[in-house]
MIDOSE-1310 file (N, C-alpha, C; in nm, 2 decimals, decimal comma, always signed):
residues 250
xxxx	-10,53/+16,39/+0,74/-10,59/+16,29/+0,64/-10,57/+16,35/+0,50; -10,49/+16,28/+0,41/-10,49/+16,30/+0,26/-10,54/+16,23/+0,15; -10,51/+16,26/+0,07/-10,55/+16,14/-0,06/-10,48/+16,00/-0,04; -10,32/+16,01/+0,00/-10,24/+15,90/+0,00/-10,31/+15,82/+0,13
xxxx	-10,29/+15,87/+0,25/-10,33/+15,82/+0,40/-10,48/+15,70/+0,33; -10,55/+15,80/+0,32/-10,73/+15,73/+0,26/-10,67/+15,59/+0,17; -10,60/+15,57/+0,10/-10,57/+15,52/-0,06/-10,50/+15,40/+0,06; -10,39/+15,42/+0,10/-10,35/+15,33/+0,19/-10,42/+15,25/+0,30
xxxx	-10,53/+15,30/+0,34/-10,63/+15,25/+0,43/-10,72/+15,12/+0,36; -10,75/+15,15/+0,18/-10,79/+15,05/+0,13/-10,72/+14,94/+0,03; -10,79/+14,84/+0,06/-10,69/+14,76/-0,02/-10,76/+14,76/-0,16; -10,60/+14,70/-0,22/-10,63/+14,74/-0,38/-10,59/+14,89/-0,44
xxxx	-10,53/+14,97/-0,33/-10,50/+15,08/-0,41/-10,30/+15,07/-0,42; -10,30/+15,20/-0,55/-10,15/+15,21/-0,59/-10,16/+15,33/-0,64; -10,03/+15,37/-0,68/-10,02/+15,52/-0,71/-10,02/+15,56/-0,83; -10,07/+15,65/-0,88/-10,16/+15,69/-1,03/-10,07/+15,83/-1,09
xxxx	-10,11/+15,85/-1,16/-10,00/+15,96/-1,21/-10,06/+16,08/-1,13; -10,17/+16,15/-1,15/-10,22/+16,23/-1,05/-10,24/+16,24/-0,88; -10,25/+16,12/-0,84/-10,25/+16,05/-0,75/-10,25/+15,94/-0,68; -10,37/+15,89/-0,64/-10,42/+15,75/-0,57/-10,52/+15,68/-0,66
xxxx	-10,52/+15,53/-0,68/-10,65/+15,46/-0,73/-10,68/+15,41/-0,60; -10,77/+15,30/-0,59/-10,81/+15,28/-0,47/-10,97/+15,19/-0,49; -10,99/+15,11/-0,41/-11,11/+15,04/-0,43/-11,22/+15,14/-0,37; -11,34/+15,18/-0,42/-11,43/+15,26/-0,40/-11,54/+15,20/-0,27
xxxx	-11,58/+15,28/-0,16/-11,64/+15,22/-0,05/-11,77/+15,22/-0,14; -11,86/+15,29/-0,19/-11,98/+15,29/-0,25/-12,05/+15,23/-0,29; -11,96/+15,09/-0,37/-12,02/+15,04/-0,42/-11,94/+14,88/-0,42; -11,99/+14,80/-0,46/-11,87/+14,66/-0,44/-11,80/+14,61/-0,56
xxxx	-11,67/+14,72/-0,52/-11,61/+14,75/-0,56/-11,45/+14,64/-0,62; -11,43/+14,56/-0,71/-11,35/+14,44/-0,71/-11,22/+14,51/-0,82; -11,27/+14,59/-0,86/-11,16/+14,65/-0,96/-11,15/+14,78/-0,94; -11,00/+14,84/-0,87/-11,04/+14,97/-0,82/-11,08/+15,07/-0,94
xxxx	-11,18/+15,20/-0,88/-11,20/+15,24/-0,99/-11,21/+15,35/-0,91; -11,17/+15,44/-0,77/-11,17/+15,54/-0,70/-11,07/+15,60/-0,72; -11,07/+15,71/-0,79/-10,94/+15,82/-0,76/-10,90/+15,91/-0,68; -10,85/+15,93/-0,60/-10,79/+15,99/-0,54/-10,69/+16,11/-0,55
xxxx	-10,72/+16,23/-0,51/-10,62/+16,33/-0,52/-10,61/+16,47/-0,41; -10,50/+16,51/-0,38/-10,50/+16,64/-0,29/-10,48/+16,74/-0,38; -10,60/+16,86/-0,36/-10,61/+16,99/-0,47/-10,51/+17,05/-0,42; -10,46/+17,17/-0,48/-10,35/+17,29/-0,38/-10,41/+17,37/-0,28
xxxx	-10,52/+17,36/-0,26/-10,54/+17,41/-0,13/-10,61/+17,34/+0,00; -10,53/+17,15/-0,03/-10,55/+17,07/+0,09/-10,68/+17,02/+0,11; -10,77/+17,00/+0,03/-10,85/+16,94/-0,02/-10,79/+16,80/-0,06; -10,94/+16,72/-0,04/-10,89/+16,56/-0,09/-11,02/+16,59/-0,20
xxxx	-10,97/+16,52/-0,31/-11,03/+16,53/-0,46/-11,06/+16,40/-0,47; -11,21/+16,35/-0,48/-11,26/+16,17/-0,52/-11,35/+16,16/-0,63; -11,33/+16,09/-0,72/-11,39/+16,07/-0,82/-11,45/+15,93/-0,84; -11,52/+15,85/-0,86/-11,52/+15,71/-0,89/-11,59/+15,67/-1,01
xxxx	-11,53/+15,61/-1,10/-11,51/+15,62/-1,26/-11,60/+15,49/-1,26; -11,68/+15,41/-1,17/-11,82/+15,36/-1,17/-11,94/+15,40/-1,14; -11,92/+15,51/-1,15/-12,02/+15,61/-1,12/-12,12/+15,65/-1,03; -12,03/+15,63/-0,92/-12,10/+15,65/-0,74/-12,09/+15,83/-0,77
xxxx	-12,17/+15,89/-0,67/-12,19/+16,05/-0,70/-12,07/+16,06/-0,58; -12,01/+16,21/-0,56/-11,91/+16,24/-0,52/-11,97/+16,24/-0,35; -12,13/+16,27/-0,36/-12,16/+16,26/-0,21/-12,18/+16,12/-0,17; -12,21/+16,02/-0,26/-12,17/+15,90/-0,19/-12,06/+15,82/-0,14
xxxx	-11,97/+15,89/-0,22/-11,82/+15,81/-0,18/-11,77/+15,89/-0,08; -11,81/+16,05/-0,06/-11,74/+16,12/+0,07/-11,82/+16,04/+0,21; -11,98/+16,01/+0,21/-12,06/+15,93/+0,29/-12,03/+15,80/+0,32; -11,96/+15,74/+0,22/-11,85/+15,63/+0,25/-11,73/+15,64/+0,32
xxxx	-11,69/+15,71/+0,30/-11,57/+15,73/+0,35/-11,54/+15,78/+0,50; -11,63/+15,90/+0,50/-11,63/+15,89/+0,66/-11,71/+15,79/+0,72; -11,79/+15,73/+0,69/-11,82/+15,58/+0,76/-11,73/+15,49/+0,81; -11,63/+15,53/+0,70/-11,51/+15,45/+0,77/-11,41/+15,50/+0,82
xxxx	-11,41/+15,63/+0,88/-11,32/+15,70/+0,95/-11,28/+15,73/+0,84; -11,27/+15,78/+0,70/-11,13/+15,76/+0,64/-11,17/+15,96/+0,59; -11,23/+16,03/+0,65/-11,28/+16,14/+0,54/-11,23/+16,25/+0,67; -11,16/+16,36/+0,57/-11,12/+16,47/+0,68/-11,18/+16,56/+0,71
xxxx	-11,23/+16,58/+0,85/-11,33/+16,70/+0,93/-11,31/+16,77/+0,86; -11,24/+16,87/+0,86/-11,22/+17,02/+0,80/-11,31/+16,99/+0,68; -11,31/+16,88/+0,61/-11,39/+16,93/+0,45/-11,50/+16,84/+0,49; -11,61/+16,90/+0,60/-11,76/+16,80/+0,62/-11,83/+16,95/+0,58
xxxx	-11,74/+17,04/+0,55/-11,87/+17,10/+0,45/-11,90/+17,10/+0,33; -11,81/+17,02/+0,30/-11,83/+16,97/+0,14/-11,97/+16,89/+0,13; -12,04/+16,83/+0,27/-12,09/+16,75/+0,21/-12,23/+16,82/+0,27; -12,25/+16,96/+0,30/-12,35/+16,98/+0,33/-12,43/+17,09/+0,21
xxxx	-12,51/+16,94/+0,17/-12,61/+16,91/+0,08/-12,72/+16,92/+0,14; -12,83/+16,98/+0,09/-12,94/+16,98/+0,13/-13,08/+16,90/+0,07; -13,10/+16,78/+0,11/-13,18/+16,67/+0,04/-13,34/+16,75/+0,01; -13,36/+16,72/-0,09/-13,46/+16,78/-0,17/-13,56/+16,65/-0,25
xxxx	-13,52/+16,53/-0,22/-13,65/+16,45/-0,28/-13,54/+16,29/-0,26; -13,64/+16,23/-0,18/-13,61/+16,12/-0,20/-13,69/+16,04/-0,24; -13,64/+15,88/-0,33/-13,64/+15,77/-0,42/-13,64/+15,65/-0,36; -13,78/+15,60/-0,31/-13,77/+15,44/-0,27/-13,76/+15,33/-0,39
xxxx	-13,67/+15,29/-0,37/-13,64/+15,17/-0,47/-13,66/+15,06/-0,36; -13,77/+14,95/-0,42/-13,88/+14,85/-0,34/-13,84/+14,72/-0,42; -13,88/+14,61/-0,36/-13,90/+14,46/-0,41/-14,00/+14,48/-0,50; -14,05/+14,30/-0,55/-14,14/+14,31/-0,61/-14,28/+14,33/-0,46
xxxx	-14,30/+14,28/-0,34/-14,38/+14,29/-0,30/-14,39/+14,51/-0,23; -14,32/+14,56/-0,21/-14,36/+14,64/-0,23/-14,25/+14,72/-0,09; -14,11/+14,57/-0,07/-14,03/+14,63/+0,08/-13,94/+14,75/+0,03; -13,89/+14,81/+0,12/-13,81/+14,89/+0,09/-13,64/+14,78/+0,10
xxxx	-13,63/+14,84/+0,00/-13,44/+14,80/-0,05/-13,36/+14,88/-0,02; -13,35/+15,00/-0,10/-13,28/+15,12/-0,11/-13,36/+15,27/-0,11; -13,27/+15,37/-0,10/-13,30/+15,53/-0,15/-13,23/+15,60/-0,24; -13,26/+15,62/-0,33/-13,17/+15,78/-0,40/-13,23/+15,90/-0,34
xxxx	-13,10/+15,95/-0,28/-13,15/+16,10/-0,24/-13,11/+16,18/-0,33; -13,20/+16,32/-0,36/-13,12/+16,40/-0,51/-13,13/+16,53/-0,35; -12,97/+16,60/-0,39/-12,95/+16,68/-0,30/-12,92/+16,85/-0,37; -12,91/+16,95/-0,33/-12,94/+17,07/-0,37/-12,79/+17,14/-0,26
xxxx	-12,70/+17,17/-0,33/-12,64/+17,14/-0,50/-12,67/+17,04/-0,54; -12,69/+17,07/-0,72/-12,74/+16,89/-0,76/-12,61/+16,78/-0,71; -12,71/+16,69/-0,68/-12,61/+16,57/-0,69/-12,70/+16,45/-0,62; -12,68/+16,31/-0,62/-12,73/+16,24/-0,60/-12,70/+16,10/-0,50
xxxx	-12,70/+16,04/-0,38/-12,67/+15,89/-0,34/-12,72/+15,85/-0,30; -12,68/+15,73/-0,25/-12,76/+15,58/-0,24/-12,71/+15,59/-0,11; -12,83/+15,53/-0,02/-12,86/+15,48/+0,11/-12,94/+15,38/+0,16; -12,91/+15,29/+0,25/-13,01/+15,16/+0,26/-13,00/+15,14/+0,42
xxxx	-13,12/+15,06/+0,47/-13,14/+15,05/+0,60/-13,03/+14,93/+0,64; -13,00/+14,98/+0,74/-12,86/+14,91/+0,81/-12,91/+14,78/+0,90; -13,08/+14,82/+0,96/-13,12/+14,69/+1,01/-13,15/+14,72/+1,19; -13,09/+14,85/+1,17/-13,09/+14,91/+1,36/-13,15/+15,06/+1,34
xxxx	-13,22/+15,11/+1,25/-13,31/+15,20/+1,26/-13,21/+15,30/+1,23; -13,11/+15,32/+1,15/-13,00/+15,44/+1,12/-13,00/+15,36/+0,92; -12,90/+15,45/+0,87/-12,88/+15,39/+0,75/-12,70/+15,33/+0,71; -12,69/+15,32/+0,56/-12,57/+15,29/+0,52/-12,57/+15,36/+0,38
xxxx	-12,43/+15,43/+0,40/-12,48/+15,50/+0,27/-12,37/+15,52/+0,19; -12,41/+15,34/+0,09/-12,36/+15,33/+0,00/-12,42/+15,27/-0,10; -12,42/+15,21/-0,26/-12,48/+15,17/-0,29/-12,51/+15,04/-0,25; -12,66/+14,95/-0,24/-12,68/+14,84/-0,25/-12,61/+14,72/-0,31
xxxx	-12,59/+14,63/-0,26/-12,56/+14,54/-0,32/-12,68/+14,47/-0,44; -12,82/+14,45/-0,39/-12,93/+14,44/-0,52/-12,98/+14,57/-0,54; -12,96/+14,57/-0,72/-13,01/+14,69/-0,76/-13,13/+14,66/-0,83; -13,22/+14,74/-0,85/-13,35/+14,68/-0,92/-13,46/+14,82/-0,96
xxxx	-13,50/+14,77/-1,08/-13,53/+14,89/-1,12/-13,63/+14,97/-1,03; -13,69/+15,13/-1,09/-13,77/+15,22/-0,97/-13,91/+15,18/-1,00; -13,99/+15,16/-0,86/-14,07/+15,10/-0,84/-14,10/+14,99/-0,93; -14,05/+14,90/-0,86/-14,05/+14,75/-0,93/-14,21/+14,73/-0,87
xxxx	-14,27/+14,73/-0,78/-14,37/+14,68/-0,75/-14,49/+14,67/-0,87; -14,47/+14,76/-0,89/-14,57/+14,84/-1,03/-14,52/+14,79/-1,12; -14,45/+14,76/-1,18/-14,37/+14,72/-1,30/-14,39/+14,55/-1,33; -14,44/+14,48/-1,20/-14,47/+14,34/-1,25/-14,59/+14,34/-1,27
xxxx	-14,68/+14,40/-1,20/-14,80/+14,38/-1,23/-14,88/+14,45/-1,38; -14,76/+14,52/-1,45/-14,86/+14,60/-1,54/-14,79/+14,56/-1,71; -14,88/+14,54/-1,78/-14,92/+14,52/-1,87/-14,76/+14,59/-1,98; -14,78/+14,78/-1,95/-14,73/+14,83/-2,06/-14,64/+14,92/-1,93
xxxx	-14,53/+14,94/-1,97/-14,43/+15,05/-1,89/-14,33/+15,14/-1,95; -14,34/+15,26/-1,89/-14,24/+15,34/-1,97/-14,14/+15,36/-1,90; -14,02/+15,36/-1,99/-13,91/+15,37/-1,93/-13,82/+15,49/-1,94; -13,78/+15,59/-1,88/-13,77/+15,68/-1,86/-13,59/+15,74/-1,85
xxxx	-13,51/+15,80/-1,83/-13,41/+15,87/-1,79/-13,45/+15,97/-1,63; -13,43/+15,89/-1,53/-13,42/+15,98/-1,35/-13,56/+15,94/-1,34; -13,56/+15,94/-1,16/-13,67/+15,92/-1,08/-13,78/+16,05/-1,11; -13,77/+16,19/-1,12/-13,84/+16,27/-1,12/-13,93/+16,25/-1,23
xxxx	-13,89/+16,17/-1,36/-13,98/+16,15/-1,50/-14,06/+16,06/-1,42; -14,00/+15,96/-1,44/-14,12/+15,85/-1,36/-14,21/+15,90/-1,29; -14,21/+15,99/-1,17/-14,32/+15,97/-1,08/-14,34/+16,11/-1,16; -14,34/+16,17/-1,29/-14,43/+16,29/-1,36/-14,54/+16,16/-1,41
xxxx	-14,47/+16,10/-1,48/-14,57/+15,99/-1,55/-14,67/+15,98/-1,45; -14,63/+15,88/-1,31/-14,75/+15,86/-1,27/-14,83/+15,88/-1,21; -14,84/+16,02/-1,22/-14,90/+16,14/-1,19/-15,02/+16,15/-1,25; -14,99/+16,13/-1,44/-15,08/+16,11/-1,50/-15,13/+15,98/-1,57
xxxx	-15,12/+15,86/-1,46/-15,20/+15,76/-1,48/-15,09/+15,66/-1,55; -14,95/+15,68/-1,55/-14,90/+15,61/-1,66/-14,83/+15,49/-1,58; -14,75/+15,39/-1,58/-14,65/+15,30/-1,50/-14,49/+15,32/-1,55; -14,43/+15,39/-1,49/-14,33/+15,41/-1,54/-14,23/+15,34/-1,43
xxxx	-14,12/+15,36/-1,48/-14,00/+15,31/-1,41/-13,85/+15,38/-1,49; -13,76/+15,35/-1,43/-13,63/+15,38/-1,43/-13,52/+15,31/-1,38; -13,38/+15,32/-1,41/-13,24/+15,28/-1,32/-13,19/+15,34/-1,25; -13,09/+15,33/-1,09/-13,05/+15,42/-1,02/-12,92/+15,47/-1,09
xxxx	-12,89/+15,60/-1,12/-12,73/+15,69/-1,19/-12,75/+15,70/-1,30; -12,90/+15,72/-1,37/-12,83/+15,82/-1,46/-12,77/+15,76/-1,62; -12,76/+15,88/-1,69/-12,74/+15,75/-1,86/-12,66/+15,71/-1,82; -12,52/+15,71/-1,75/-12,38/+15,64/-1,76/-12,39/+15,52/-1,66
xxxx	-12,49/+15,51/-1,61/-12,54/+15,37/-1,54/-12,57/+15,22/-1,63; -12,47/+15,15/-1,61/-12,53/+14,96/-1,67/-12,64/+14,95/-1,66; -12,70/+14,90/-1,78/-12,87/+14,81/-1,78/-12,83/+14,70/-1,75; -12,88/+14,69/-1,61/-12,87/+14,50/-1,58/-12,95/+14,41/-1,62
xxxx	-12,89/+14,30/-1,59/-12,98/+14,14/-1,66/-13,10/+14,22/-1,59; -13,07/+14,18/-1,41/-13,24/+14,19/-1,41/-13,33/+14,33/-1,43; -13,30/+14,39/-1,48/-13,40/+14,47/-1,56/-13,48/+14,44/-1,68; -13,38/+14,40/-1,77/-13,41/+14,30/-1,84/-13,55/+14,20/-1,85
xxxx	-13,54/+14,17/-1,73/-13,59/+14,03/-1,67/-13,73/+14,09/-1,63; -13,76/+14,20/-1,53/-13,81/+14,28/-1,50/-13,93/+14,30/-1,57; -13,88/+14,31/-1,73/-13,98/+14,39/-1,83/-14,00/+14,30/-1,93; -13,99/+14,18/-1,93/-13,99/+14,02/-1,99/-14,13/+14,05/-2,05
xxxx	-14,22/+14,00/-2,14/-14,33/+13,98/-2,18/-14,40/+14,11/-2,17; -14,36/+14,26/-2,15/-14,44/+14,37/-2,16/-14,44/+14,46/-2,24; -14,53/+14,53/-2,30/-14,51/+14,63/-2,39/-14,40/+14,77/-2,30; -14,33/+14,78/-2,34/-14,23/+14,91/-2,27/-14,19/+14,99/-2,38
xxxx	-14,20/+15,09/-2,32/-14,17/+15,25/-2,39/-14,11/+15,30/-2,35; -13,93/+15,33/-2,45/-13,88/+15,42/-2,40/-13,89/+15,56/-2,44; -13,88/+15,64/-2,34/-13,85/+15,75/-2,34/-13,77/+15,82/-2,35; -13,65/+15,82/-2,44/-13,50/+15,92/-2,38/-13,51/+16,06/-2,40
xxxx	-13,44/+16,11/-2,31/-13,38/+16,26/-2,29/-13,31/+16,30/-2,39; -13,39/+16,37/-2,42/-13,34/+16,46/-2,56/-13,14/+16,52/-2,59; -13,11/+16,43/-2,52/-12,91/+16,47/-2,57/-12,84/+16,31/-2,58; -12,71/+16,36/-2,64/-12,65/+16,19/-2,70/-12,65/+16,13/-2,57
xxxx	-12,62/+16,14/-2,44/-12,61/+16,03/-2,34/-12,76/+16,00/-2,34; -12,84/+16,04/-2,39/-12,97/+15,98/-2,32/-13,00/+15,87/-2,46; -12,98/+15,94/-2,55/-12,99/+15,85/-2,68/-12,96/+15,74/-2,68; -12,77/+15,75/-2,63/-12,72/+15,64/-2,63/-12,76/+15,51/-2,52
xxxx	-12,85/+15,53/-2,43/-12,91/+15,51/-2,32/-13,00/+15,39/-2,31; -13,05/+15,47/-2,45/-13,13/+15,41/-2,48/-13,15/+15,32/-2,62; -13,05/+15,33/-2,68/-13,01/+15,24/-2,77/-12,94/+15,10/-2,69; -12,90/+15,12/-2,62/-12,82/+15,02/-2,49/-12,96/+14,91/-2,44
xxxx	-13,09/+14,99/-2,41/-13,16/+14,94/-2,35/-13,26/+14,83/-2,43; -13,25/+14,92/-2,58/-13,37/+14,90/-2,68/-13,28/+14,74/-2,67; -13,12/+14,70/-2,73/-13,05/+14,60/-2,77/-13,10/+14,50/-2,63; -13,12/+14,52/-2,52/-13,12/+14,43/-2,44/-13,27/+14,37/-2,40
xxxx	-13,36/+14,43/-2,46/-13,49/+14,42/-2,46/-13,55/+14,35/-2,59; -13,48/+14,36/-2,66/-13,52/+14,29/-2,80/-13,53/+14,16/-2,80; -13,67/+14,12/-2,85/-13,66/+13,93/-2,79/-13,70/+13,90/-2,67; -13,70/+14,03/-2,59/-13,77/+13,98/-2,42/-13,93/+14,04/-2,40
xxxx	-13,90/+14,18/-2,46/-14,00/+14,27/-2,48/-14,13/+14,19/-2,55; -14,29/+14,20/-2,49/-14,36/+14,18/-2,60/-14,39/+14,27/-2,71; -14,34/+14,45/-2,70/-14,37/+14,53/-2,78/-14,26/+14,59/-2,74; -14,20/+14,68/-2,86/-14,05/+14,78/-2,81/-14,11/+14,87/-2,89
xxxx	-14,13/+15,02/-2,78/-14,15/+15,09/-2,85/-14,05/+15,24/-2,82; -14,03/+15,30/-2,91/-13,88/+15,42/-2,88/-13,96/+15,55/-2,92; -14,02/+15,65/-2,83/-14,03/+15,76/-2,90/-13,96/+15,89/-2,89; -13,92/+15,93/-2,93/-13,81/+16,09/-2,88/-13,93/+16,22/-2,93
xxxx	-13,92/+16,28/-2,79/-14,05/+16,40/-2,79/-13,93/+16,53/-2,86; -14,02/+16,58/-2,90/-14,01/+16,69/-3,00/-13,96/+16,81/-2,98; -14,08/+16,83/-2,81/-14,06/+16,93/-2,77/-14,05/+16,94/-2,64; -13,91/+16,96/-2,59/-13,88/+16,97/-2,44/-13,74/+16,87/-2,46
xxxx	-13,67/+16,86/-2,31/-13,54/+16,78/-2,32/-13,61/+16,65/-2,29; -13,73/+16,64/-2,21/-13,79/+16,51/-2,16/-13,89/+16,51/-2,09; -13,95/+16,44/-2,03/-14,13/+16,41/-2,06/-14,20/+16,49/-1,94; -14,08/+16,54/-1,85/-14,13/+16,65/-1,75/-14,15/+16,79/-1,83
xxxx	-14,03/+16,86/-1,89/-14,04/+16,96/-1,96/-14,17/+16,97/-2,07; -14,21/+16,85/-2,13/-14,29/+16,79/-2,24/-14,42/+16,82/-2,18; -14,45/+16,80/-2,02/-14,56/+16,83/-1,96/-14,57/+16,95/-1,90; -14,48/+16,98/-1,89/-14,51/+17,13/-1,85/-14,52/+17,23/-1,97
xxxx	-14,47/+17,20/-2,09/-14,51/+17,27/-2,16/-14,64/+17,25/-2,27; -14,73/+17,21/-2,13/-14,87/+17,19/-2,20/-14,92/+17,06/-2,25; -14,84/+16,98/-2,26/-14,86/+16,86/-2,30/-14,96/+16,78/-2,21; -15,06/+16,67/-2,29/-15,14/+16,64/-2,18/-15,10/+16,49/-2,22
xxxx	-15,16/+16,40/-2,09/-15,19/+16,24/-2,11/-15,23/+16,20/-2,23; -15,33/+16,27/-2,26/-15,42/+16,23/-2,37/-15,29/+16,22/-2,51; -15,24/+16,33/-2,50/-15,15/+16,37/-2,65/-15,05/+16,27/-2,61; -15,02/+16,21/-2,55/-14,90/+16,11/-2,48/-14,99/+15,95/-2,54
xxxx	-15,10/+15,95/-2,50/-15,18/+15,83/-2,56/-15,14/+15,82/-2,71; -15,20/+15,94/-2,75/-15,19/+15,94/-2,92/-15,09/+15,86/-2,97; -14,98/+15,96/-2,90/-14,84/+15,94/-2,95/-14,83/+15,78/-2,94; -14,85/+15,76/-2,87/-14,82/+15,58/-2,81/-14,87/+15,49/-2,92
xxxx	-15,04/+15,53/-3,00/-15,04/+15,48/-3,06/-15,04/+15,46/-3,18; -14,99/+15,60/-3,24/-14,95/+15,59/-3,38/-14,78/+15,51/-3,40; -14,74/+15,54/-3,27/-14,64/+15,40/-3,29/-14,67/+15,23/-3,30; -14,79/+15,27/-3,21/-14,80/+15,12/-3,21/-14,85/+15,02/-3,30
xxxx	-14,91/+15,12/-3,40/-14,96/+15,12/-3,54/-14,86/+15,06/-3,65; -14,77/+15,15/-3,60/-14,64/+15,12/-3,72/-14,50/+15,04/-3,73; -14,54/+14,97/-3,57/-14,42/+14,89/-3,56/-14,49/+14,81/-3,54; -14,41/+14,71/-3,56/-14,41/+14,50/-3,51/-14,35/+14,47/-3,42
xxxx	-14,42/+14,34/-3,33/-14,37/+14,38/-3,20/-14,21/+14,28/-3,20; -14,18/+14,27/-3,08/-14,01/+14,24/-3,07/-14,02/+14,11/-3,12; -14,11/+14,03/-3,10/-14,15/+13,88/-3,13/-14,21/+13,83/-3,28; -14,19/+13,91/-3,33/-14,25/+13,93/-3,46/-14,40/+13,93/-3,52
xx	-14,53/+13,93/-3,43/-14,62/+13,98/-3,44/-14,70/+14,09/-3,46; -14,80/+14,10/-3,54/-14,87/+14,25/-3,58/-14,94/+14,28/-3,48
């Protein structure tokens, strides 16, 4: 089994200057965006430039027969925290598993008590159940911020992959009429993450509010470094003080 063999197996693939494109199993995939390559030491090399993690597309792939024994220890990752991503009533949809080496994928119940592990066809933000019922929510960069938040009483949420992940409509949709706080991660992908998010929220939001903490990369580090709920309140509302909300109200 090579790069070419795999690349040939799907449809939609052709030959790339490095090697193979190819439609990606991970995710539903209409424009290939899977790369393909054999390293010099007989490795198959996968990348997918939609941003499936490298353990979900190898988990794809042998699903479909298409991935070579010899390299199944590439994929021995050891899962360190998993992420139920739920409906609005509270079912289970999907998982992000974060695995140690870092890395991260998506798995969903197949319907016969085993899984599928690729991404979902509906994506929806983390813990949506919480997020319709509450009033104010913060929005965060990774599953681990979130459940710090609500740790300390807060309703937070998130998207599955990370800054290079699409804000979808329905997220959008999601956080319609609520006060939401973002939070970004202290580096340009997180910034820009959230400039992405602020544009799509604007006009839906009943309040937009953007704080960037001071001290720490993000609101886990922020709390470990002594930060309490309370000083998180403050913060919240000397913003809320000073802005107008998205709708043009004081």
């Amino acid at each position: 089994m090579n790069a070419a063999s795999i690349a040939r197996a799907r449809t939609g693939s052709r030959r790339a200057a490095s090697g193979w494109v190819a439609c990606c199993p991970a995710h539903d995939d209409r424009s290939p965006s899977l790369s393909l390559r054999d390293s010099p030491d007989g490795q198959v090399l996968v990348h997918c430039h939609a941003g499936c993690t490298q353990a979900a597309v190898i988990a794809a792939l042998r699903g479909l027969g298409l991935w070579p024994e010899q390299d199944r220890r590439l994929e021995r990752r050891r899962v360190v925290a998993e992420y139920d991503y739920v409906d609005e009533s509270g079912s289970l949809i999907y998982q992000i598993l974060r695995t140690d080496p870092k890395g991260f994928f998506q798995r969903y119940p197949d319907g016969r008590g085993s899984w599928i592990n690729r991404k979902h066809p509906q994506q929806v933000l983390y813990r949506l159940s919480e997020v319709v019922t509450a009033a104010v929510v913060f929005v965060v960069e990774g599953e681990k911020d979130a459940d710090r938040l609500r740790e300390h009483g807060f309703v937070a949420t998130t998207n599955a992959g990370g800054a290079k992940a699409p804000w979808l409509s329905q997220y959008t949709e999601a956080l319609c009429n609520r006060e939401v706080i973002l939070l970004p991660d202290g580096d340009p992908p997180g910034r820009q993450r959230v400039l992405a998010i602020a544009r799509a929220l604007l006009g839906r939001a009943k309040r937009l509010i953007v704080i960037g903490l001071l001290d720490g990369k993000d609101i886990s580090e922020w709390f470990d470094r002594g930060h309490s709920e309370l000083e998180l309140v403050e913060l919240v509302g000397r913003h809320q003080a000073s802005q107008m909300d998205t709708k043009g109200q004081q």
